[in-house]
C-alpha positions as CSV (number, residue, x, y, z in Angstrom):
1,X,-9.8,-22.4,-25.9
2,X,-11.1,-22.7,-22.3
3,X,-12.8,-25.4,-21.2
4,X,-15.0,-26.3,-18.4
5,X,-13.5,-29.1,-16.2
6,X,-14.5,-31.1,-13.5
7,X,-12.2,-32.4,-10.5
8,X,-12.4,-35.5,-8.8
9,X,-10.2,-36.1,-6.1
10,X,-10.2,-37.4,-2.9
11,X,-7.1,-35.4,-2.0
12,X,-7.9,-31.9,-0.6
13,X,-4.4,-30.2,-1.5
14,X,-4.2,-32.2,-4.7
15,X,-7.5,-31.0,-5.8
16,X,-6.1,-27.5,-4.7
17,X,-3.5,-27.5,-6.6
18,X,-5.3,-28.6,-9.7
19,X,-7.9,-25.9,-9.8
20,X,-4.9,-23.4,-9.5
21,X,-2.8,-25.0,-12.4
22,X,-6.3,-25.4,-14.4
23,X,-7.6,-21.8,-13.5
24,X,-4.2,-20.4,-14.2
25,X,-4.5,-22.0,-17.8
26,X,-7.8,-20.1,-18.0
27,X,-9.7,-23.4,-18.2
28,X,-13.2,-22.8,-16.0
29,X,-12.9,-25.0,-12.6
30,X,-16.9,-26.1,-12.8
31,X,-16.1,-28.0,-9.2
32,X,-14.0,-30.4,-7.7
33,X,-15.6,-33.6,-5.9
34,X,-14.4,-35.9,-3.6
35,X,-16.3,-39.0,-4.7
36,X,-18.0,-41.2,-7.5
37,X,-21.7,-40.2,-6.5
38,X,-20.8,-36.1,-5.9
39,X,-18.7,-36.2,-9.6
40,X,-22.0,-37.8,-11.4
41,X,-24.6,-35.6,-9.8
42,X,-22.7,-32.9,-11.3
43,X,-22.1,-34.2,-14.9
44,X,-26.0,-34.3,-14.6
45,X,-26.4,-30.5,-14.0
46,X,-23.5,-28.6,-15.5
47,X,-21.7,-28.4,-18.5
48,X,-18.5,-30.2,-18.5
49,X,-15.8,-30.8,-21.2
50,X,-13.4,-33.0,-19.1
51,X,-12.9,-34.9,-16.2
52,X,-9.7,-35.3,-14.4
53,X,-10.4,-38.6,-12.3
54,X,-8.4,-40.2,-9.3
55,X,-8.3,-44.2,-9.6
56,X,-8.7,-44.4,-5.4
57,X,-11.4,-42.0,-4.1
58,X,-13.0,-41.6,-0.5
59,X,-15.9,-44.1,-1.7
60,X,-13.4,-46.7,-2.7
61,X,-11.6,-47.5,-5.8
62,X,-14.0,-46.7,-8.0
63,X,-12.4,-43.7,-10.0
64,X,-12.1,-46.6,-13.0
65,X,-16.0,-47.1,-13.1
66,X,-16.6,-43.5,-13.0
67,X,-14.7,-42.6,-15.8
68,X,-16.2,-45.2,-17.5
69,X,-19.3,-43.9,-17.2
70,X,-18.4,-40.4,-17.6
71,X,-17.3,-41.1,-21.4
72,X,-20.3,-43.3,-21.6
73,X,-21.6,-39.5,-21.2
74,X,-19.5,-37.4,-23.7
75,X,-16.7,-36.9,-21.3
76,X,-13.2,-37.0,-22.3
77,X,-11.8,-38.4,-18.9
78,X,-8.2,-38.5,-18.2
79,X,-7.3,-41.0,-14.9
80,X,-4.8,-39.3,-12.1
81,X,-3.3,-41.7,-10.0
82,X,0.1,-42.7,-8.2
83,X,-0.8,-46.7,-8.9
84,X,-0.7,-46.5,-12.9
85,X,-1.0,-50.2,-13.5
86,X,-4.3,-50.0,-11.6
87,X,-5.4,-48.9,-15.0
88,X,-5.2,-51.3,-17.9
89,X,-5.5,-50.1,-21.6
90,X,-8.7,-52.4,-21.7
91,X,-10.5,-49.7,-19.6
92,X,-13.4,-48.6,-22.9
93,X,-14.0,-44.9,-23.1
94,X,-11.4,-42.9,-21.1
95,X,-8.4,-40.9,-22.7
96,X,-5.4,-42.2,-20.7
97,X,-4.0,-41.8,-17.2
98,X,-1.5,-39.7,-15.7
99,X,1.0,-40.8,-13.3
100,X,0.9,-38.7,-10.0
101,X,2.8,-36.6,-8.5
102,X,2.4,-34.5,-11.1
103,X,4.0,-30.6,-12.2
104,X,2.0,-28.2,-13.6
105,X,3.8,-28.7,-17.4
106,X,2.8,-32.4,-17.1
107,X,-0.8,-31.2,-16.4
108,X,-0.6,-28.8,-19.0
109,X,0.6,-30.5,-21.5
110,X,-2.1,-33.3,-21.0
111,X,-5.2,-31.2,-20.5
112,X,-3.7,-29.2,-23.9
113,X,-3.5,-32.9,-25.5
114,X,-7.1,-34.2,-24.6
115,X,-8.8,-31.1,-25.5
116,X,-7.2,-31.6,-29.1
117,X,-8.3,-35.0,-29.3
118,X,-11.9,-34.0,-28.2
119,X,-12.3,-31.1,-30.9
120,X,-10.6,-33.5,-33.3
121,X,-7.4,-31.6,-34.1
122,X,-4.4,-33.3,-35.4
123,X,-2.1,-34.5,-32.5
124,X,1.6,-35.9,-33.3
125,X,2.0,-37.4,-30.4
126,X,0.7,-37.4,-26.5
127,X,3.1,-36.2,-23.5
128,X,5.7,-38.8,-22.3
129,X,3.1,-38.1,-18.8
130,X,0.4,-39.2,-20.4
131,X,-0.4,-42.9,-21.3
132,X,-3.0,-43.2,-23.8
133,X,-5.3,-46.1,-23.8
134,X,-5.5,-47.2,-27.6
């Protein structure tokens, strides 16, 4: 099932390379942001299934807020970042992180796992990329 998905990352080429991984997936793209205040004016406006969130963006570390607040708003939000014990499981509402660098399985394989959980199919287990936040 395609799903629309929003980008935040500071990162030109790692937002790049996202949107091709996701588009190839045929997930829908809906935009990739560069900052807290960008990602939330466009939650506002568009449709938007699930957010792939950096911990460290150009407006300071405040991916962990942000996704935060985007599950506050329906989101299922999964965290991208190199610094994984930036983010506790005590964060409330997002999905889990991902440890960058990351492949294009390893972004599969979570995007596939957090769509499940959000349409509340049976998952045995999530990707060894993945940390899930209990």
């Amino acid at each position: 099932m395609t799903a629309r998905i929003l980008i935040v990352e500071d990162e030109a080429l790692v937002a790049m390379e996202l949107r091709f991984v996701l588009e190839d997936l045929e997930h829908e793209v809906v935009d990739a942001v560069a900052d807290a205040a960008s990602a939330m004016d466009r939650v506002s406006r568009l449709d938007v299934d699930l957010a792939l969130v950096d911990v460290h963006l150009s407006d300071g570390p405040s991916g962990v807020q942000l996704g935060c607040a985007l599950a506050d708003r329906g989101l299922t939000v999964v965290y991208m970042t190199a610094n994984p014990g930036m983010v506790t499981g005590g964060v409330h509402g997002p999905l889990g992180v991902l440890s960058k660098p990351v492949d294009e399985t390893a972004v599969k394989c979570a995007v596939d796992y957090a769509l499940k959980r959000r349409r509340g199919e049976p998952v045995q287990y999530a990707p060894p990329e993945l940390t899930v936040f209990s």
